[in-house]
FILOTOR-711765 format. One record per atom (N, C-alpha, C, O): z, y, x; atom name; residue number from 0. Coordinates in steps of 0.2 Angstrom, whole numbers. Layout:
REM FILOTOR-711765
+-------+-------+-------+------+-----+
|     z |     y |     x | atom | seq |
+-------+-------+-------+------+-----+
|     Z |     Y |     X |   CA | NUM |
...
+-------+-------+-------+------+-----+
END
This chain:
REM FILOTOR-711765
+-------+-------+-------+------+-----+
|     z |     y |     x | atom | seq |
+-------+-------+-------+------+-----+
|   540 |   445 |   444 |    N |   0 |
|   540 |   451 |   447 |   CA |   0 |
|   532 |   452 |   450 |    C |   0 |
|   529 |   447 |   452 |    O |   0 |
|   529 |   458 |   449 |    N |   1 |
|   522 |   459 |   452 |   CA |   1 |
|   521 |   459 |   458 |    C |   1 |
|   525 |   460 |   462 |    O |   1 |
|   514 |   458 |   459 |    N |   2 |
|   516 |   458 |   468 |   CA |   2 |
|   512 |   464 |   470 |    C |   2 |
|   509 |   468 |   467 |    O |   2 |
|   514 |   464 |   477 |    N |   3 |
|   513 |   470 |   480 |   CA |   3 |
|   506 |   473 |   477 |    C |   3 |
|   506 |   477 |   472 |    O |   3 |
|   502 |   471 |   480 |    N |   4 |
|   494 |   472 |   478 |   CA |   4 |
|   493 |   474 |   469 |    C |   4 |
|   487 |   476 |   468 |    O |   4 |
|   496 |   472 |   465 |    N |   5 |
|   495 |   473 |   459 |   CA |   5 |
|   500 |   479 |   458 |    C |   5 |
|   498 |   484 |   454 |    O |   5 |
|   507 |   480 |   462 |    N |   6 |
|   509 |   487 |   459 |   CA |   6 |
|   504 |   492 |   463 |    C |   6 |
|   503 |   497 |   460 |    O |   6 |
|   501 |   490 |   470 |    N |   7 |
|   497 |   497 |   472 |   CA |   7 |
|   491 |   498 |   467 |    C |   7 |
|   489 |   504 |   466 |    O |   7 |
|   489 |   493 |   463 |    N |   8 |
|   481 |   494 |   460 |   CA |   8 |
|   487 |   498 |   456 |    C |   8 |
|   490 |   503 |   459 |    O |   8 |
|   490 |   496 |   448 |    N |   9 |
|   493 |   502 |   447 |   CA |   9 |
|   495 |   509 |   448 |    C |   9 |
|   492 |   514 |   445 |    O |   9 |
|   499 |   509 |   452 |    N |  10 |
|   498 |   515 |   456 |   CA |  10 |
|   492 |   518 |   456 |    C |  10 |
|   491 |   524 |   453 |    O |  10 |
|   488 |   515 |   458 |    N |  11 |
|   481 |   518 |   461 |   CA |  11 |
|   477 |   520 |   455 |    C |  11 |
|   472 |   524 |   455 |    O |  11 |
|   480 |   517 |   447 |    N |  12 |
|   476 |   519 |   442 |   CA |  12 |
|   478 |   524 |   439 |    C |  12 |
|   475 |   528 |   435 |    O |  12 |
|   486 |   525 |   440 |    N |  13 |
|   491 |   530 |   438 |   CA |  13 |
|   486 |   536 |   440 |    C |  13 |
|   482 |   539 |   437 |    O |  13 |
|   488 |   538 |   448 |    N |  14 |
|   485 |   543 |   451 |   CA |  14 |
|   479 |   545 |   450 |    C |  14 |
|   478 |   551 |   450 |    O |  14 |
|   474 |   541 |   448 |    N |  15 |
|   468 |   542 |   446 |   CA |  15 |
|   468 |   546 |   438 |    C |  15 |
|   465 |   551 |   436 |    O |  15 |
|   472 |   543 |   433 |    N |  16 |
|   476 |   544 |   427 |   CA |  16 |
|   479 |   552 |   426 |    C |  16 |
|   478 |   556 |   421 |    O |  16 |
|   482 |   553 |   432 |    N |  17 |
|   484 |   557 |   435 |   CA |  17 |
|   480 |   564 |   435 |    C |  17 |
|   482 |   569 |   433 |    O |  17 |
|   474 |   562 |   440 |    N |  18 |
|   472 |   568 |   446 |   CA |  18 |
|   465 |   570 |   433 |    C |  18 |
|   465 |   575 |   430 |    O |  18 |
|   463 |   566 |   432 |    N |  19 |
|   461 |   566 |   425 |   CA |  19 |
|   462 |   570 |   420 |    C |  19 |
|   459 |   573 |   416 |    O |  19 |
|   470 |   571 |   422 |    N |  20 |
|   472 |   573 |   416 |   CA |  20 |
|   474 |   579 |   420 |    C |  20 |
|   475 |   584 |   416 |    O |  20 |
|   476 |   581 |   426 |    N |  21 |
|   475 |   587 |   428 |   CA |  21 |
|   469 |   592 |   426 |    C |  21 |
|   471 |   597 |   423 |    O |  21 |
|   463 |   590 |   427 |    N |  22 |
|   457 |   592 |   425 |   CA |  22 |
|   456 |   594 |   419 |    C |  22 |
|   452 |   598 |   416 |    O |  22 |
|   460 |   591 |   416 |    N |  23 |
|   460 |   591 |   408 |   CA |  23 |
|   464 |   598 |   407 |    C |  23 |
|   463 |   603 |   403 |    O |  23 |
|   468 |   598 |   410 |    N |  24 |
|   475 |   603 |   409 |   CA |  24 |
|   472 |   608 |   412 |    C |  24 |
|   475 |   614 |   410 |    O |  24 |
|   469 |   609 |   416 |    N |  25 |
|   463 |   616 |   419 |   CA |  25 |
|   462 |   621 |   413 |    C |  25 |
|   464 |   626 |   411 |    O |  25 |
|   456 |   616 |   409 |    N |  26 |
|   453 |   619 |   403 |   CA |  26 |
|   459 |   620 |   397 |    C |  26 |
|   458 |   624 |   392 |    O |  26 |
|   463 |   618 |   398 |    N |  27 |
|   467 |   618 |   393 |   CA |  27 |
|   472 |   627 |   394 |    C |  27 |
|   473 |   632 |   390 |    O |  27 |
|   473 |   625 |   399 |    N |  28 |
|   476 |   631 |   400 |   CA |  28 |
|   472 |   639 |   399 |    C |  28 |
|   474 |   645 |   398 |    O |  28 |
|   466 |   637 |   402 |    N |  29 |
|   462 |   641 |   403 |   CA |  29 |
|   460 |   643 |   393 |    C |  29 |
|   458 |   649 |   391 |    O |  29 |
|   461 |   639 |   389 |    N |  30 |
|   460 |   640 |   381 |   CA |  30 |
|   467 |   642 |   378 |    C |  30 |
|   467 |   644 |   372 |    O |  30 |
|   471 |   642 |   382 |    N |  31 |
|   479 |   645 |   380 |   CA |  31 |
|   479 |   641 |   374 |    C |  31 |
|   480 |   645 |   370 |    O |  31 |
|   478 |   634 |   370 |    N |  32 |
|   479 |   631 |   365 |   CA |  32 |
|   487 |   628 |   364 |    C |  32 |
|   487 |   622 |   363 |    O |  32 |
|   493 |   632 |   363 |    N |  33 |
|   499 |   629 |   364 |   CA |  33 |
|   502 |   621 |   363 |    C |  33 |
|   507 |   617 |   366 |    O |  33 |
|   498 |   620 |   356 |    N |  34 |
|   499 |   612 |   356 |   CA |  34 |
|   496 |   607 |   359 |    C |  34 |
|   498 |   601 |   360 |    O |  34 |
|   491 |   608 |   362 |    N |  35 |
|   485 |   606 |   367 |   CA |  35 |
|   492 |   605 |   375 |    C |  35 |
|   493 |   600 |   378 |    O |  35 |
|   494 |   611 |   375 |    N |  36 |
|   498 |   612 |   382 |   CA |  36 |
|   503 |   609 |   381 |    C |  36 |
|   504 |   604 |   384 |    O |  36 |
|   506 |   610 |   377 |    N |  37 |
|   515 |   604 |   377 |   CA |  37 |
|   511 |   596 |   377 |    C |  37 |
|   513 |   592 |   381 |    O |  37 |
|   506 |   595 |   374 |    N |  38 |
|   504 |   588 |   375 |   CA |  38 |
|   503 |   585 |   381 |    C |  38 |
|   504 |   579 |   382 |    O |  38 |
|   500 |   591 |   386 |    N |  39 |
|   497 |   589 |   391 |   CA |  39 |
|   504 |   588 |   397 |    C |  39 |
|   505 |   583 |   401 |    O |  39 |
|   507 |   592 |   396 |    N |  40 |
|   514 |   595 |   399 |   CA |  40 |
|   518 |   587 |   400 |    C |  40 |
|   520 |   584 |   405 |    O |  40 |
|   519 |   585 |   392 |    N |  41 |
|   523 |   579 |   392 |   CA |  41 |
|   519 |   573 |   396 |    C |  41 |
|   522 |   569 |   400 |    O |  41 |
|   511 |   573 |   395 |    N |  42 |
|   507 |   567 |   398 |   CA |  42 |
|   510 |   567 |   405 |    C |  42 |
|   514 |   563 |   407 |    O |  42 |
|   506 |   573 |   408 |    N |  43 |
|   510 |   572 |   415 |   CA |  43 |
|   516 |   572 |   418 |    C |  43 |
|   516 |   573 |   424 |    O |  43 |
|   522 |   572 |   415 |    N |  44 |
|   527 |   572 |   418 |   CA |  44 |
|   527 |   565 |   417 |    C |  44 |
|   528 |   561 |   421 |    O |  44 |
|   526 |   564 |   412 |    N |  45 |
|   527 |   553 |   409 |   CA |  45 |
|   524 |   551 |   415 |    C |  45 |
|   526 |   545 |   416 |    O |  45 |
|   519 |   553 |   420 |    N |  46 |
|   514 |   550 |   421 |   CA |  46 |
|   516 |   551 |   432 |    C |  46 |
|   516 |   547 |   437 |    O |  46 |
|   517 |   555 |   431 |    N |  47 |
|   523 |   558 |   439 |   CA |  47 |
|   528 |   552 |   438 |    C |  47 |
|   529 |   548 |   442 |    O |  47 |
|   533 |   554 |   432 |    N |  48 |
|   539 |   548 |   433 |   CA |  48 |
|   536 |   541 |   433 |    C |  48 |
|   540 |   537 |   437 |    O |  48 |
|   531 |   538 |   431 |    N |  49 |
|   528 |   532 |   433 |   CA |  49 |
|   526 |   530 |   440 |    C |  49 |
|   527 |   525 |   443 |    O |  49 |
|   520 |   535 |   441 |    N |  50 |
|   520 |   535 |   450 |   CA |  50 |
|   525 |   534 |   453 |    C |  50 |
|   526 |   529 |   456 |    O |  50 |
|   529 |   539 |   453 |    N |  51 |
|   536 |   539 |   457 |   CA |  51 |
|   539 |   533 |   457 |    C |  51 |
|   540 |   530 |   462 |    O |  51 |
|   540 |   529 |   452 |    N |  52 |
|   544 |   522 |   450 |   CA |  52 |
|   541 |   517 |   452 |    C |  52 |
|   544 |   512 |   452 |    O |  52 |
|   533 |   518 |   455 |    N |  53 |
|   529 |   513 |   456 |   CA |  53 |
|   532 |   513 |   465 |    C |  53 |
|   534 |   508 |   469 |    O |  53 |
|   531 |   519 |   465 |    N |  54 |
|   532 |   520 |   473 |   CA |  54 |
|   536 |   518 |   477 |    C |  54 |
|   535 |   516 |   483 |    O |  54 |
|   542 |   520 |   472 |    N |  55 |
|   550 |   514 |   476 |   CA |  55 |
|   550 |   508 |   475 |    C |  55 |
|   551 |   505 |   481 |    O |  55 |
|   548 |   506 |   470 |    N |  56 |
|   545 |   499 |   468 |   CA |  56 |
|   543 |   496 |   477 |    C |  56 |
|   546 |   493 |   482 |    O |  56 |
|   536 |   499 |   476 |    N |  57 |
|   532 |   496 |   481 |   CA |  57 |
|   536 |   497 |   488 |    C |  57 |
|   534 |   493 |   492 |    O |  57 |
|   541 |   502 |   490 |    N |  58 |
|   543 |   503 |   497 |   CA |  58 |
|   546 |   498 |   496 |    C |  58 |
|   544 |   493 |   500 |    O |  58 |
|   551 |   496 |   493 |    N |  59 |
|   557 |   492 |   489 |   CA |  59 |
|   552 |   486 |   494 |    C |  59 |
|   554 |   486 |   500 |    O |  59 |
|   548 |   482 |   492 |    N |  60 |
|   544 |   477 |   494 |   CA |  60 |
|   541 |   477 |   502 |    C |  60 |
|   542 |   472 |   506 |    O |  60 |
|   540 |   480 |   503 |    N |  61 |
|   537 |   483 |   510 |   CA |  61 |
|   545 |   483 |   514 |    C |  61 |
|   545 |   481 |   520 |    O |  61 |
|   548 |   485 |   513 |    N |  62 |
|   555 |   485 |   516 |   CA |  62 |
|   557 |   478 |   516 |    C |  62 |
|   560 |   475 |   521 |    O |  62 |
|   557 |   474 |   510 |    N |  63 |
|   560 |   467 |   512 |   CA |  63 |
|   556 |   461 |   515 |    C |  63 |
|   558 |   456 |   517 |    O |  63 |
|   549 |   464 |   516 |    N |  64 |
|   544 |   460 |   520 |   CA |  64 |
|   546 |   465 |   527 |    C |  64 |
|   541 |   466 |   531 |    O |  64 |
|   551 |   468 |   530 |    N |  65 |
|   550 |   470 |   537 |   CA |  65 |
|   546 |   474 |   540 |    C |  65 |
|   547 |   476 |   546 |    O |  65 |
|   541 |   477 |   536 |    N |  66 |
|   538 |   483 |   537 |   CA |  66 |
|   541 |   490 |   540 |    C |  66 |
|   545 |   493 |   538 |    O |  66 |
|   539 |   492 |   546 |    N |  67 |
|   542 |   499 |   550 |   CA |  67 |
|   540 |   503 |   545 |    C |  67 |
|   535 |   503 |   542 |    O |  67 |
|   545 |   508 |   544 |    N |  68 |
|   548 |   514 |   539 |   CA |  68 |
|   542 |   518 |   540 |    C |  68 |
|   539 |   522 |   536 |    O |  68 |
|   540 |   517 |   547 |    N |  69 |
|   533 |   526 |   547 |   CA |  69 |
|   530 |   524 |   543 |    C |  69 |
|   528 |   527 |   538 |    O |  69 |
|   527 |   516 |   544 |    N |  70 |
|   519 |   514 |   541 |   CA |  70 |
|   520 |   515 |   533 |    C |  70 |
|   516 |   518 |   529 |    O |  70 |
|   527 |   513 |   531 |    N |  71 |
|   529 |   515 |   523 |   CA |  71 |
|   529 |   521 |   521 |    C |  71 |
|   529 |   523 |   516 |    O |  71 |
|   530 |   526 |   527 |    N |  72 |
|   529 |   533 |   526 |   CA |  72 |
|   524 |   537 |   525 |    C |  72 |
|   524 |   542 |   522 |    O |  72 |
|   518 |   533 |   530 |    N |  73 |
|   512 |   536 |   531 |   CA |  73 |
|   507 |   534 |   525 |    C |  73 |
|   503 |   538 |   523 |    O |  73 |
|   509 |   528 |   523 |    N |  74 |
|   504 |   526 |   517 |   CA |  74 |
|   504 |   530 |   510 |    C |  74 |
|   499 |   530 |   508 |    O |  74 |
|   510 |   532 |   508 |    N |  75 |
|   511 |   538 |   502 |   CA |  75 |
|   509 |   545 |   504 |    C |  75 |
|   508 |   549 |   499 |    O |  75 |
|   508 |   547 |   510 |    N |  76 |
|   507 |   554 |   511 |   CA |  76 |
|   498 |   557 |   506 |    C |  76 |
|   497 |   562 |   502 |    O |  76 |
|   495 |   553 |   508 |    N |  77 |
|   491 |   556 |   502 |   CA |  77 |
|   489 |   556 |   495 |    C |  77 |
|   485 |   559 |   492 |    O |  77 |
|   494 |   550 |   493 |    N |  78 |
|   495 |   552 |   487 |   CA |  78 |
|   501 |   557 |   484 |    C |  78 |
|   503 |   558 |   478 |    O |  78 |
|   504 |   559 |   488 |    N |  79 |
|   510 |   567 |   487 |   CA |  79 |
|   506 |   570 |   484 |    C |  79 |
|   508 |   572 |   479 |    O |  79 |
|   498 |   572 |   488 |    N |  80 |
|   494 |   578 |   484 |   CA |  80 |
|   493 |   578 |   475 |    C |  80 |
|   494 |   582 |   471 |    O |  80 |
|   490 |   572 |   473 |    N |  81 |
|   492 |   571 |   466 |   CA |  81 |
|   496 |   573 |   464 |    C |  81 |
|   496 |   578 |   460 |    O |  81 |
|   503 |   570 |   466 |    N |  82 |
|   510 |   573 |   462 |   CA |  82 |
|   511 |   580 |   465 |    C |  82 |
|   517 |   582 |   464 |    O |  82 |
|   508 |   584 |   469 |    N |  83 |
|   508 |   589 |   470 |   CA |  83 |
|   507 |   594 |   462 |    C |  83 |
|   511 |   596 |   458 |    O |  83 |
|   499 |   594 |   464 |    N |  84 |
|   494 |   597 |   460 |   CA |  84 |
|   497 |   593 |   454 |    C |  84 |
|   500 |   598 |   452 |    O |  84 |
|   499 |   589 |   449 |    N |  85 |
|   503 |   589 |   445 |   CA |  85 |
|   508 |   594 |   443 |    C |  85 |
|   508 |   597 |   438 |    O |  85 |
|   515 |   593 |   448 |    N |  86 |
|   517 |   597 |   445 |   CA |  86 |
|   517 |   605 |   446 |    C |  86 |
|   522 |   608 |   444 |    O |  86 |
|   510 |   607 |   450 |    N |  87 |
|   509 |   615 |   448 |   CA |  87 |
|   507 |   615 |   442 |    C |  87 |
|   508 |   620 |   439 |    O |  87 |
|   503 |   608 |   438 |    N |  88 |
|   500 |   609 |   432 |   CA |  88 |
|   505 |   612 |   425 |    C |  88 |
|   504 |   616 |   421 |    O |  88 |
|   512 |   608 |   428 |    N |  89 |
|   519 |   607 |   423 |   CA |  89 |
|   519 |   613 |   423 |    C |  89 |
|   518 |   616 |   418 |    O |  89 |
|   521 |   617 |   430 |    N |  90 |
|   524 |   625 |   430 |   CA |  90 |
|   519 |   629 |   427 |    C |  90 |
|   521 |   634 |   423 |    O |  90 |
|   513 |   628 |   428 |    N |  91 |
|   509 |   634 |   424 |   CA |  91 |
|   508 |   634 |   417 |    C |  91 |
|   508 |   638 |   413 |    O |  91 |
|   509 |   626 |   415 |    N |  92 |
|   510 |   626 |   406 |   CA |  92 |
|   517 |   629 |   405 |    C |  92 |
|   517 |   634 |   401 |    O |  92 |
|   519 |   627 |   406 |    N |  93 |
|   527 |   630 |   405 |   CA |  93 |
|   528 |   638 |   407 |    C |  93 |
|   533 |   641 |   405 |    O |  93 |
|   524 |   641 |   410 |    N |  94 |
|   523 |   650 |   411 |   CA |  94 |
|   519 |   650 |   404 |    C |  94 |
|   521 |   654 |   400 |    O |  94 |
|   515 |   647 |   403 |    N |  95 |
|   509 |   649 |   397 |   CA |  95 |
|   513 |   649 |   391 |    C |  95 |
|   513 |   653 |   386 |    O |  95 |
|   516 |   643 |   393 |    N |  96 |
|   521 |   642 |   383 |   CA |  96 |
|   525 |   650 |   384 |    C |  96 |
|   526 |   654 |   379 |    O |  96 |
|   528 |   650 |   389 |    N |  97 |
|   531 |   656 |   389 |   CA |  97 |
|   530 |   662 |   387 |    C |  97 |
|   533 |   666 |   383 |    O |  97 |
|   525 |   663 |   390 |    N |  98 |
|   521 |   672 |   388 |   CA |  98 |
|   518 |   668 |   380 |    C |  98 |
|   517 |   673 |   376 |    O |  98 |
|   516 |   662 |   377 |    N |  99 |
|   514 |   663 |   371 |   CA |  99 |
|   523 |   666 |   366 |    C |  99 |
|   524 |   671 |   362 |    O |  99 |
|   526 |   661 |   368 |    N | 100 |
|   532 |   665 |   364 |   CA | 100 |
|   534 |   672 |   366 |    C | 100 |
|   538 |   675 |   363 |    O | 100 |
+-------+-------+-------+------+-----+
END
């Protein structure tokens, strides 16, 4: 099993992996390239479901070391913005695919 410190680096490369390929999906959407967009679409959902799974993971740990519930609540709060701003990325491709068909 990995230890804590190695799923947060994780995590931390995810998001970063993450906030990347958002930027990327800016320009893309902005070029209306339909195959370009479902690629991107799939990257970041793959890439959200792994965050998220890192995230339980890591509270998972943090709970069984004794950790109070806030301090495990308060440490994820700025990474929500990532998975934020992802999944408006998801919705606005998913409008784009739309109006192209």
């Amino acid at each position: 099993m990995a230890t804590y410190e190695g799923k947060l680096k994780s995590m931390e490369t995810k998001i970063k992996l993450l906030k990347l390929t958002d930027e990327e999906t800016q320009r893309t959407i902005e070029k209306g390239h339909v195959p370009s967009l479902e690629r991107q679409q799939r990257v970041l959902k793959t890439k959200l479901e792994e965050v998220y799974s890192l995230k339980v993971e890591i509270q998972e740990l943090k709970i069984q070391s004794d950790e109070e519930t806030d301090n495990i609540l308060k440490e994820f709060t700025p990474k929500r913005r990532a998975a934020k701003i992802a999944k408006e990325n998801i919705r606005l491709i998913a409008e784009e695919e739309e109006e192209e068909h």
